[in-house]
N, C-alpha and C positions, 0 to 999 in steps of 0.2 A: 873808058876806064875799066880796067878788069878787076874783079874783085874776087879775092880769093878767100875760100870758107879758113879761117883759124886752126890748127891742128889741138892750139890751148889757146887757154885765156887766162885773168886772174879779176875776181872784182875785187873792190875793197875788202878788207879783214880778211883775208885768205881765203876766200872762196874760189876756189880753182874747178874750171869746166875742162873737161876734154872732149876732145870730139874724134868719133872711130867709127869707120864705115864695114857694114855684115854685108856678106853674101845674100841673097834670097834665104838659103837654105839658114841660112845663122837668125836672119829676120824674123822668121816665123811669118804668121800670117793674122790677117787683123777677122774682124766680124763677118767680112762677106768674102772671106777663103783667097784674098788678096795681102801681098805685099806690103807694109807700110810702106811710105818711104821714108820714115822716121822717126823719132820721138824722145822724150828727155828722160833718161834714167837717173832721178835722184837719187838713188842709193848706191848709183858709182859715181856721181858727178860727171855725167857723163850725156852730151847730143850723141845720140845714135845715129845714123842717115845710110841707108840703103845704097849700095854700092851698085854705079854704074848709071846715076842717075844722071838727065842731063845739066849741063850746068846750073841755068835759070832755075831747071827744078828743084835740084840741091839747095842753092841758094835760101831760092821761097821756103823750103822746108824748115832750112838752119833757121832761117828769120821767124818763123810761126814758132820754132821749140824757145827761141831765146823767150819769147811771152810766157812760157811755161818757166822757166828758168829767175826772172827774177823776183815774181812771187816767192816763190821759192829763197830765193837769197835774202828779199827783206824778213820773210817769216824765222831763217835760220837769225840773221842778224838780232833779231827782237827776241827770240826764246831764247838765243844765249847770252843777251844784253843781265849782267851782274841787277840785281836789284840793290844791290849795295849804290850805284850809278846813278840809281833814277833820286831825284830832289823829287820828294814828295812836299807838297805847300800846303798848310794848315787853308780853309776856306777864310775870304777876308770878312771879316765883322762890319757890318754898315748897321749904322742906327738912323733914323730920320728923328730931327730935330728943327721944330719949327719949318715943318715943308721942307728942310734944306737936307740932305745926303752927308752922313757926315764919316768916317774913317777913324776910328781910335789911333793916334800917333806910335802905338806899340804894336797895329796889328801887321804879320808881313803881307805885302803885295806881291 
């Protein structure tokens, strides 16, 4: 089965990935004066992947950035969750009565 890297995606709530592949030269270079082969830029919503790479390599790589990717989406997801949205629940009231546990009938659950 072949599988082929996505050029886009979309998750729920409009989070849109794209994916674009640099030159070496466009790539820059990482810590030990090498190449990436790629990484996730969230400030363009965007997998980056080094052009030229071989396929399996591609692949592994797009798979290692999606882990970086949906942190990321659950985090944007939650800080732009309204807090108008969240049900906030008063704590429930329990009394102990007679050893027994007991619920006032007006507190909510």
């Amino acid at each position: 089965m072949k599988m082929s890297i996505p050029k886009h995606f979309s998750m729920p709530w409009g989070y849109k990935i794209e994916t674009v592949y640099l030159n070496e030269e466009e790539m820059g270079v990482d810590e030990v004066g090498e190449p990436s082969d790629g990484y996730w830029d969230k400030d363009n919503m965007r997998i980056v992947l080094l052009e030229g790479l071989p396929e399996s390599r591609a692949r592994y790589t797009y798979a290692h950035e999606m882990h970086h990717v949906v942190p990321d989406w659950m985090d944007h997801f939650l800080d732009s969750w309204s807090i108008s949205e969240r049900v906030i629940r008063p704590k429930k009231k329990i009394f102990v009565v007679n050893d027994a546990i007991v619920t006032p009938p007006d507190t909510v659950v």
